[in-house]
KOLGUMI-962242 format. One record per residue: residue in three letters; x, y, z of N, C-alpha, C in turn; residue number from 0. Coordinates in nm, 3 decimals, always signed. Atoms other than C-alpha are relative to their C-alpha. Layout:
// residues N
  residu       nu       nv       nw      cau      cav      caw       cu       cv       cw  num
     ALA        X        Y        Z        X        Y        Z        X        Y        Z  NUM
...
//
This chain:
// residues 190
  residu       nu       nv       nw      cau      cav      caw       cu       cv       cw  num
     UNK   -0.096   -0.091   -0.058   -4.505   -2.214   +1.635   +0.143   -0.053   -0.014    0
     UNK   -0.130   +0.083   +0.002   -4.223   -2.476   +1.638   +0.037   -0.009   -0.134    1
     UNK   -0.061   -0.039   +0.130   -4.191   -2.437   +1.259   +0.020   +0.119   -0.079    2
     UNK   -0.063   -0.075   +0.042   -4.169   -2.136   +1.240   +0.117   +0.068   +0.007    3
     UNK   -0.145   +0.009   -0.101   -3.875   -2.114   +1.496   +0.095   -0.087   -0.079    4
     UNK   -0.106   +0.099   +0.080   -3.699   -2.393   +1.256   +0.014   +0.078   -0.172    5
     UNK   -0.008   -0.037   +0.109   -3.759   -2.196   +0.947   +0.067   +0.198   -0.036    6
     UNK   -0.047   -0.152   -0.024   -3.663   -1.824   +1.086   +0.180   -0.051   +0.040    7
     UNK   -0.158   +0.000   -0.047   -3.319   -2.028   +1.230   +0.062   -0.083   -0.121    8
     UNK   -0.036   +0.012   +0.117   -3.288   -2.197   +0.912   +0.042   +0.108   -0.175    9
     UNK   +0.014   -0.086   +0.116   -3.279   -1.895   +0.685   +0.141   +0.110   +0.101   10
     UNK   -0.162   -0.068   -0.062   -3.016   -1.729   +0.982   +0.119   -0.080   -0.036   11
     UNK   -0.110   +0.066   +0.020   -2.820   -1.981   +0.921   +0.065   +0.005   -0.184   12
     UNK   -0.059   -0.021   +0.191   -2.817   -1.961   +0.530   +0.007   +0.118   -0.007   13
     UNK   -0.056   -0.140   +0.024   -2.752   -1.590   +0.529   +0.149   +0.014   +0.019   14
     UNK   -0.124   -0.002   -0.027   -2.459   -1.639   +0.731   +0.076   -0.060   -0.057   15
     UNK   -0.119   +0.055   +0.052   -2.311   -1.901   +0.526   +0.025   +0.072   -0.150   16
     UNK   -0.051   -0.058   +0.103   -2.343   -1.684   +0.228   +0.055   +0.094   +0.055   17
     UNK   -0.075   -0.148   -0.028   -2.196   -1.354   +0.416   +0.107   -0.048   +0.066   18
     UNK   -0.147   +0.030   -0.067   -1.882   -1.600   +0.542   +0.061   -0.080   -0.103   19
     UNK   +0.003   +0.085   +0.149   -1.873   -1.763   +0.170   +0.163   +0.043   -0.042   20
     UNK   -0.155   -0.054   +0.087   -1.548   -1.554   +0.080   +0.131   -0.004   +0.095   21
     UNK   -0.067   +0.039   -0.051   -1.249   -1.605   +0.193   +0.169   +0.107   -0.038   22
     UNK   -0.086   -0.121   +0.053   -0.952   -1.328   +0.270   +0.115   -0.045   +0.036   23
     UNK   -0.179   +0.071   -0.010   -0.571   -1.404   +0.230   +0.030   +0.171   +0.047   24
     UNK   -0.077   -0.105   +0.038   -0.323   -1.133   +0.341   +0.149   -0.043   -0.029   25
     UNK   -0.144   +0.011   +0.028   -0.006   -1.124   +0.162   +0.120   -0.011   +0.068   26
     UNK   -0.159   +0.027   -0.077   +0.339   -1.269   +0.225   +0.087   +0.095   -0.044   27
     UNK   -0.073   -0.156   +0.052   +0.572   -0.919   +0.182   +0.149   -0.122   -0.033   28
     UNK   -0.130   +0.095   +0.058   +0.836   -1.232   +0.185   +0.024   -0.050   -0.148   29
     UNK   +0.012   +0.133   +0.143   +0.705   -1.411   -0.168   -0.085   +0.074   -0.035   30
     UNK   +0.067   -0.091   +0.055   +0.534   -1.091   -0.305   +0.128   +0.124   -0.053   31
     UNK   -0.120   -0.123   +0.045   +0.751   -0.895   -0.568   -0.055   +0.021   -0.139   32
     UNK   +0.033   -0.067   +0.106   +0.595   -0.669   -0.813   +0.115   +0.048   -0.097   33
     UNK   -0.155   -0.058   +0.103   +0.903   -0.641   -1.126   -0.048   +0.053   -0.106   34
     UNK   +0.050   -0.047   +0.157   +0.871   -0.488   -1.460   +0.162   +0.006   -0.048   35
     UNK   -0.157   +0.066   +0.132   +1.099   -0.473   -1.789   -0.066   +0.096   -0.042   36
     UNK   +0.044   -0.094   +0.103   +1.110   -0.146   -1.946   +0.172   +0.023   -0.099   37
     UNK   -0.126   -0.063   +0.114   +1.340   +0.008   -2.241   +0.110   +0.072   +0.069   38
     UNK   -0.136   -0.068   -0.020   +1.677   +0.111   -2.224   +0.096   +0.049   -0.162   39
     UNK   -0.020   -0.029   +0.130   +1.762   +0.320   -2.526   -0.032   -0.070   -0.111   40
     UNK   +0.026   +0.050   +0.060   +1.632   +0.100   -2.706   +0.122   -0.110   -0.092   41
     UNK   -0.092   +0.079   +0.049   +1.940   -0.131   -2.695   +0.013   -0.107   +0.114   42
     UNK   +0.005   +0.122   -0.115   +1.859   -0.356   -2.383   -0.150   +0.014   +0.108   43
     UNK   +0.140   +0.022   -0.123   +1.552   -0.422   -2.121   +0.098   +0.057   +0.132   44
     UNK   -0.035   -0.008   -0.162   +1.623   -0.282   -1.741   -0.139   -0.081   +0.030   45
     UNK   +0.082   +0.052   -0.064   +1.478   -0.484   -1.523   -0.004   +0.057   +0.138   46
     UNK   +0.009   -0.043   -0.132   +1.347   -0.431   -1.144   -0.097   -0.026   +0.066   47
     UNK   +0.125   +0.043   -0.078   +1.115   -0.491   -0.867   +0.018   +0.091   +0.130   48
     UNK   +0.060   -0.089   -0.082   +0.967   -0.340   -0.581   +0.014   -0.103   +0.109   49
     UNK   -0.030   +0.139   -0.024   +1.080   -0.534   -0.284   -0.100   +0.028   +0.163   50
     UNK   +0.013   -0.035   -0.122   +0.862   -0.390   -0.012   -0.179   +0.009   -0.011   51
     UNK   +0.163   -0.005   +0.006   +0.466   -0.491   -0.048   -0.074   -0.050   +0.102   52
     UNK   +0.153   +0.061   -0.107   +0.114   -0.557   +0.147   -0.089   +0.003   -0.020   53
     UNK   +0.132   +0.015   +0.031   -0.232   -0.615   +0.119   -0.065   -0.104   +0.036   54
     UNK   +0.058   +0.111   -0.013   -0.485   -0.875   +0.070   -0.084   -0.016   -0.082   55
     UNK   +0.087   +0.045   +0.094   -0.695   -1.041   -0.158   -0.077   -0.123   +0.059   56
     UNK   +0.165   +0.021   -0.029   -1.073   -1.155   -0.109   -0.040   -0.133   -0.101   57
     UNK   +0.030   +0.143   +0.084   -1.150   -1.526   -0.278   -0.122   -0.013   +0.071   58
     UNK   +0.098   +0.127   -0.017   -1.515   -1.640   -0.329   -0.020   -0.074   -0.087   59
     UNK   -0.009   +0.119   +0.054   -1.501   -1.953   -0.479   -0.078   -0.066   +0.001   60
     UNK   +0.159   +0.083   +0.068   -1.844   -2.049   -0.525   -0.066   +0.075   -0.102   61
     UNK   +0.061   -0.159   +0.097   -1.961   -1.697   -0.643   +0.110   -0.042   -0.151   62
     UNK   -0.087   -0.010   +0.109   -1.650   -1.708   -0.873   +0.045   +0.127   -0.024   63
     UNK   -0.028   -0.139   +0.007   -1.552   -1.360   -0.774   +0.119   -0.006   +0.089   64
     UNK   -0.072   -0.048   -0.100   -1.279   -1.193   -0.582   +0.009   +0.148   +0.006   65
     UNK   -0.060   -0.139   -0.009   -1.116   -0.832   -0.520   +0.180   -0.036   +0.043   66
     UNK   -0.104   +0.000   -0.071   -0.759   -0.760   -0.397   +0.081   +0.162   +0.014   67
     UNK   -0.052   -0.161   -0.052   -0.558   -0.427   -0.242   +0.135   -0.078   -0.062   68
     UNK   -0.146   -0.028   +0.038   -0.186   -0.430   -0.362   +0.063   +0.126   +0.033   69
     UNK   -0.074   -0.148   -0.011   +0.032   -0.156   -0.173   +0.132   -0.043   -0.004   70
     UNK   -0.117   -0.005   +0.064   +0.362   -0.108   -0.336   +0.100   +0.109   +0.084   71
     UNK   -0.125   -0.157   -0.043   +0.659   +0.112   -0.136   +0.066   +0.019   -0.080   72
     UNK   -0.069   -0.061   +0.101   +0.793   +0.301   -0.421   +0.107   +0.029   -0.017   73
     UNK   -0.100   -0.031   -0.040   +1.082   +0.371   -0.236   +0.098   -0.104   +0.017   74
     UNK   -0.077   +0.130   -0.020   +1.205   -0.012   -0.202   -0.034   -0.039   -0.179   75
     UNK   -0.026   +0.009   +0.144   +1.232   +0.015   -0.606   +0.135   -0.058   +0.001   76
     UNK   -0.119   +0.087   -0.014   +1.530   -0.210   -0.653   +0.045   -0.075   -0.172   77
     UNK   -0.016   -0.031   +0.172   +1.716   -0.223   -1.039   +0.129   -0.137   +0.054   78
     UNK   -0.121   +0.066   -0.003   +2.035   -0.412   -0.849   +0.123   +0.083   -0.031   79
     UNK   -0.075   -0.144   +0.024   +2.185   -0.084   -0.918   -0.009   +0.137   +0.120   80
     UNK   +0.041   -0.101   -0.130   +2.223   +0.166   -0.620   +0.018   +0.126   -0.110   81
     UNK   +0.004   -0.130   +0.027   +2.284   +0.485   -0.832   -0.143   +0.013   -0.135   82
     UNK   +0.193   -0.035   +0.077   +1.942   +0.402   -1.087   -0.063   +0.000   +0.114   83
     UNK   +0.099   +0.000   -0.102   +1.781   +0.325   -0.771   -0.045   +0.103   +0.036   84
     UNK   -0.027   -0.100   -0.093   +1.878   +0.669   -0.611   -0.113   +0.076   -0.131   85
     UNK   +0.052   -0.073   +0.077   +1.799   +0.816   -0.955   -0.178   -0.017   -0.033   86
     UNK   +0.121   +0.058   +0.007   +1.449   +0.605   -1.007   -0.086   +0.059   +0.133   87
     UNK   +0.044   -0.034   -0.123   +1.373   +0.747   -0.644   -0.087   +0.104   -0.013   88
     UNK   -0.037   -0.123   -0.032   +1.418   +1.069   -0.745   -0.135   +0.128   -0.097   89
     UNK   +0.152   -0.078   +0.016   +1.092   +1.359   -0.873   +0.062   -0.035   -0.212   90
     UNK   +0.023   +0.071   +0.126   +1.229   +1.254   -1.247   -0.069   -0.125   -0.055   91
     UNK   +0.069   +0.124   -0.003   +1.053   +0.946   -1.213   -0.110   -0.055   +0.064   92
     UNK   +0.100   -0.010   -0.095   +0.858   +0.822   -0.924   +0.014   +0.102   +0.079   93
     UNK   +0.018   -0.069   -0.128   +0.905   +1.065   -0.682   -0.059   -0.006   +0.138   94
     UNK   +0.065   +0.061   -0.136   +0.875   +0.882   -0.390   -0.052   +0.079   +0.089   95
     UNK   +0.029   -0.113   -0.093   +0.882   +1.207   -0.186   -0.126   +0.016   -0.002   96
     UNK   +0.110   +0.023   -0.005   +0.565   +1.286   -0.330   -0.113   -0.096   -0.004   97
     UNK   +0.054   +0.066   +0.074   +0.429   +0.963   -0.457   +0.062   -0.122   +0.083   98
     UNK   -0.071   +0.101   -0.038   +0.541   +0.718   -0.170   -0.066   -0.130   -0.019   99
     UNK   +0.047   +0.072   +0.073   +0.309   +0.452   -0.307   -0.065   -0.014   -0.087  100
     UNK   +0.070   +0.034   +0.217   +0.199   +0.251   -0.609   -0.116   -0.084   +0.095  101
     UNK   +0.120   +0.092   -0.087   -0.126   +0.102   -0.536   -0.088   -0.058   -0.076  102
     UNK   +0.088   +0.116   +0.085   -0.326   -0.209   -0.738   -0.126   -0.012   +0.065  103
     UNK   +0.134   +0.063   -0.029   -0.701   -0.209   -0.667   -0.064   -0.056   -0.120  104
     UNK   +0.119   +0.140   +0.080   -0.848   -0.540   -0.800   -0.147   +0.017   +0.025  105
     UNK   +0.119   -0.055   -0.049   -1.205   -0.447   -0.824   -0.058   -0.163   -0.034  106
     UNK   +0.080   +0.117   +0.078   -1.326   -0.798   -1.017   +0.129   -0.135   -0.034  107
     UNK   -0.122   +0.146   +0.073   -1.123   -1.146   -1.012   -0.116   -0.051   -0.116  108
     UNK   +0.027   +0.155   +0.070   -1.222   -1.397   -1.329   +0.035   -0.076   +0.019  109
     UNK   -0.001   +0.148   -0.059   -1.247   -1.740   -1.262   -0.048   -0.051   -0.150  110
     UNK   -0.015   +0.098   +0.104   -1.221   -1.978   -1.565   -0.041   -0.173   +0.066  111
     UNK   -0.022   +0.106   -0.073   -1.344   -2.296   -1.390   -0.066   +0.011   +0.145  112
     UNK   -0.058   -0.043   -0.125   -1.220   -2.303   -1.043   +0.091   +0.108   +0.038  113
     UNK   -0.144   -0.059   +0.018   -0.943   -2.121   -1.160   +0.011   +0.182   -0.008  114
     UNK   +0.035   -0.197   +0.041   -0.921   -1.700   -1.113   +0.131   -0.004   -0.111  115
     UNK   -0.122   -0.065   +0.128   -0.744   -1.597   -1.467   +0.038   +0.115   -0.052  116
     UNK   -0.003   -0.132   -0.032   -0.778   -1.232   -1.436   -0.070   +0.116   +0.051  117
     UNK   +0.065   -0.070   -0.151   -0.837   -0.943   -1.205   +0.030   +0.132   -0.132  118
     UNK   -0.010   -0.143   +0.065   -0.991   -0.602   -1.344   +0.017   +0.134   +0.119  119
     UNK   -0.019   -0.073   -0.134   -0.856   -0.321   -1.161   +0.053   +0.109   -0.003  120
     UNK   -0.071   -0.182   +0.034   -0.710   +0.041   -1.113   +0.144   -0.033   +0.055  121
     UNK   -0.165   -0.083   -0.055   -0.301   +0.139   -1.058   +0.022   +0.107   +0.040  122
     UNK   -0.034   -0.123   -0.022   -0.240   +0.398   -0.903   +0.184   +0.037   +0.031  123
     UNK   -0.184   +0.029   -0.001   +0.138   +0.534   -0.985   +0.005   +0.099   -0.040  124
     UNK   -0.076   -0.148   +0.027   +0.285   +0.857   -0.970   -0.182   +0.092   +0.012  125
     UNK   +0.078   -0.094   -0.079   -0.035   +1.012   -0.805   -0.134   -0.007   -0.133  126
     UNK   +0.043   -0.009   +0.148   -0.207   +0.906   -1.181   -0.111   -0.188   +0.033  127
     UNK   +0.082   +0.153   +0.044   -0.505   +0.592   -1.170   -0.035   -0.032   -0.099  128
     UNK   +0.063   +0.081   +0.165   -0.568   +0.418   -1.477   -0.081   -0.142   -0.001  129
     UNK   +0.050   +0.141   +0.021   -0.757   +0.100   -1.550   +0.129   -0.134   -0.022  130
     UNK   -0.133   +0.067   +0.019   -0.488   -0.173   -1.529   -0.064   -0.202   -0.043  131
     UNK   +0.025   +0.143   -0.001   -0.621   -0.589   -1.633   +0.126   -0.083   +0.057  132
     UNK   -0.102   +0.071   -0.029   -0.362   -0.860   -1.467   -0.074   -0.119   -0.043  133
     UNK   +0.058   +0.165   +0.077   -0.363   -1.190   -1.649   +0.068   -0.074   +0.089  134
     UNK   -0.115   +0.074   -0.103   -0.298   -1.445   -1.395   -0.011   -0.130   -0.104  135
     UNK   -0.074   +0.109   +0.086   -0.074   -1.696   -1.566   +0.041   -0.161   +0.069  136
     UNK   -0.013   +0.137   -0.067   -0.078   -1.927   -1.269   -0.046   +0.000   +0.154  137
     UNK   +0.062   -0.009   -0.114   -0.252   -2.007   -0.975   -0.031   -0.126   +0.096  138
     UNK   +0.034   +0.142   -0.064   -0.266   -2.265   -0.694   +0.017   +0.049   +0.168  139
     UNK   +0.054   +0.012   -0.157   -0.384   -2.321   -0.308   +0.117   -0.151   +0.079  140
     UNK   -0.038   +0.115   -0.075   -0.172   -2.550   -0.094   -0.043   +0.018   +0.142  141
     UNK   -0.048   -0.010   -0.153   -0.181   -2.602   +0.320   +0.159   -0.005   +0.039  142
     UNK   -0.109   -0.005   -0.027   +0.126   -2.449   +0.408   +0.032   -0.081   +0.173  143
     UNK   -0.029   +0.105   -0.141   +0.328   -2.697   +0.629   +0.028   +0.073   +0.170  144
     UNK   -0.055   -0.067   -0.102   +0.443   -2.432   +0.856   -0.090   +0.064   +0.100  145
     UNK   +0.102   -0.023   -0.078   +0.144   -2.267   +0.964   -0.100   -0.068   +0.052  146
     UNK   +0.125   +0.060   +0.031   -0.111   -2.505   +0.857   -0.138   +0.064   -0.055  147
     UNK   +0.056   -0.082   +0.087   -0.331   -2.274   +0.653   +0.021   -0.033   -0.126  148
     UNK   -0.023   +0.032   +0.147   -0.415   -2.272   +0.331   +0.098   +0.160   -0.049  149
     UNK   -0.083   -0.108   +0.058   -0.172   -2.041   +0.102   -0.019   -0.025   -0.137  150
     UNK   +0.003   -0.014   +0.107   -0.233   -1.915   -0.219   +0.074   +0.070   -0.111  151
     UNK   -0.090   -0.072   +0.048   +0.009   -1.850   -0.465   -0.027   +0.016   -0.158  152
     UNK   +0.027   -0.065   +0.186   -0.005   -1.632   -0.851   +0.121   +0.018   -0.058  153
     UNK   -0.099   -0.058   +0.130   +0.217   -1.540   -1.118   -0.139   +0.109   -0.085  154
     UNK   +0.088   -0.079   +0.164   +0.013   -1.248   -1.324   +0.080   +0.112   -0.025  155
     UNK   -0.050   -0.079   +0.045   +0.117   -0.999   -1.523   -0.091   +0.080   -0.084  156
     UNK   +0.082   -0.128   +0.109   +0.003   -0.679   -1.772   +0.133   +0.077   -0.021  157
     UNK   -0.054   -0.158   +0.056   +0.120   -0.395   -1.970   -0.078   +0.080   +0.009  158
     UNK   +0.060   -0.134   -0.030   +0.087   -0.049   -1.924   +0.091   +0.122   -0.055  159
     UNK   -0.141   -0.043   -0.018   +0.272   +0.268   -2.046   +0.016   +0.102   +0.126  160
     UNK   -0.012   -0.095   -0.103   +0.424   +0.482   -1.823   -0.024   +0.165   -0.024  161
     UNK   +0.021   -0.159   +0.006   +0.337   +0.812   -1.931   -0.130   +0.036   -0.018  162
     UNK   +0.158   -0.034   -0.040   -0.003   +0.741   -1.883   -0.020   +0.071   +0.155  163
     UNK   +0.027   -0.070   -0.126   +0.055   +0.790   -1.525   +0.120   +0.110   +0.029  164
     UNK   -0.102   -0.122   -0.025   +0.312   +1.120   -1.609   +0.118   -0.056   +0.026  165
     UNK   -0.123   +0.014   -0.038   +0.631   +0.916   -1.552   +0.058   -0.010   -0.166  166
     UNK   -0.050   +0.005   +0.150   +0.794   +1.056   -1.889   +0.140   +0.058   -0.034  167
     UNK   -0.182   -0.008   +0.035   +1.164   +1.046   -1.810   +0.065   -0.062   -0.160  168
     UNK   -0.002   +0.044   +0.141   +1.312   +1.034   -2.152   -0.053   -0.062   -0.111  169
     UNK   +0.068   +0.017   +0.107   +1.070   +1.008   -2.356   -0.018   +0.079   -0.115  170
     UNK   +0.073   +0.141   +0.096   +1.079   +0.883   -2.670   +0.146   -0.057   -0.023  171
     UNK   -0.143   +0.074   +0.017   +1.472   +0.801   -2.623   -0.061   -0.146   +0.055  172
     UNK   +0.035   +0.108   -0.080   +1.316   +0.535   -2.366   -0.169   -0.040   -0.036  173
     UNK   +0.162   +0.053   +0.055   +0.987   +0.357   -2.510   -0.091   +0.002   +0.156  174
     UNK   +0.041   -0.050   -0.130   +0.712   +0.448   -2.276   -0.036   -0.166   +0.056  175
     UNK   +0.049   +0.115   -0.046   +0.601   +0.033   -2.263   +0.038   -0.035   +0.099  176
     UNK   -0.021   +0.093   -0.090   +0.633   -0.159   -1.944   -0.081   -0.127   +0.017  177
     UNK   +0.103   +0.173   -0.004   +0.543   -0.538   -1.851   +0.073   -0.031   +0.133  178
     UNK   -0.024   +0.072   -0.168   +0.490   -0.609   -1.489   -0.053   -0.097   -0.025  179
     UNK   -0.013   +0.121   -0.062   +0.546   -0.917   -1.323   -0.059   -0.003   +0.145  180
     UNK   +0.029   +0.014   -0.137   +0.360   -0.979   -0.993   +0.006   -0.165   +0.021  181
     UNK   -0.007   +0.105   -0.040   +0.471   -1.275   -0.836   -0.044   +0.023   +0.177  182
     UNK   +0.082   -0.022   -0.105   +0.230   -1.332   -0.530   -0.020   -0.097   +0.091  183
     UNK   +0.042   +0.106   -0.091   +0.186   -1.573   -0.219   -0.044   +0.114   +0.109  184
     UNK   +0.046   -0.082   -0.064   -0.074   -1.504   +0.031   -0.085   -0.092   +0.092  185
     UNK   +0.041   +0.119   -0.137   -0.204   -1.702   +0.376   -0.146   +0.041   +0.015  186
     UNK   +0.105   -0.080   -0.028   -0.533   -1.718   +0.429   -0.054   +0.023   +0.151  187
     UNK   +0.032   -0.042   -0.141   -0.675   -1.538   +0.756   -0.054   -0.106   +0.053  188
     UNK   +0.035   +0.081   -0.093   -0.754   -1.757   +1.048   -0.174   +0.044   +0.059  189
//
């Protein structure tokens, strides 16, 4: 009787450590800035970023899997220019009105290693989802001194064009290519 009581609380116990195996960060909106680099007549790059994000991303690091949410305010689009901004705002483009966020679901991290090197996942932008890959180009875990938590910080990036998801302001004066930049730090939950 006494072994079976050690072998029913032995098998609770290994369930639970696989169903507490993963481990969820939520993003710093401080040290999280989604930018991209698209055409400008085809005589210079605009650049810009999005300065107003949240979410969280899901690390298991034994499995060698993750996920992650990315919500983007469309409306904190930021060129360093207040009258593209206004214009970038505006139903020629994003149309924040209708379309007040952009939204990254990471369905599948890769792990190279230890190391996650890219996340397969949908965009959703301008009311339009597509399949989107992010190559992460850099990745590392410290214990931040301030909280004392671990914090995990990325660099990844992809291309995509934009008139996949209907944003086809001047097009073909303006090449439809873009190349986001997500630069990412993210604490992990207590």
């Amino acid at each position: 009787m006494k072994f079976k009581h050690l072998v029913v609380a032995l098998a609770t116990a290994g369930a639970a450590s696989i169903a507490f195996a993963a481990d969820t960060y939520t993003i710093d909106p401080g040290h999280t800035y989604p930018s991209f680099e698209a055409d400008h007549m085809g005589i210079s790059v605009l650049r810009g970023k999005f300065n107003s994000t949240k979410g969280t991303i899901t690390l298991d690091r034994e499995k060698k899997t993750g996920s992650m949410e990315i919500i983007i305010d469309a409306a904190s689009i930021d060129f360093g220019h207040d009258k593209l901004n206004a214009h970038a705002r505006n139903a020629d483009m994003f149309d924040v009105e209708k379309f007040p966020e952009a939204r990254y679901i990471g369905k599948s991290i890769k792990f190279n290693g230890d190391t996650p090197v890219s996340v397969e996942g949908e965009l959703t932008l301008h009311g339009v989802t597509k399949p989107v890959t992010l190559t992460i180009n850099k990745f590392k875990c410290i214990i931040d001194g301030m909280t004392k938590r671990e914090k995990c910080g990325a660099d990844a990036s992809a291309e995509f064009k934009r008139t996949d998801f209907g944003i086809n302001y001047a097009t073909p004066r303006f090449a439809p290519e873009v190349k986001l930049q997500i630069e990412v730090e993210a604490l992990k939950n207590s």
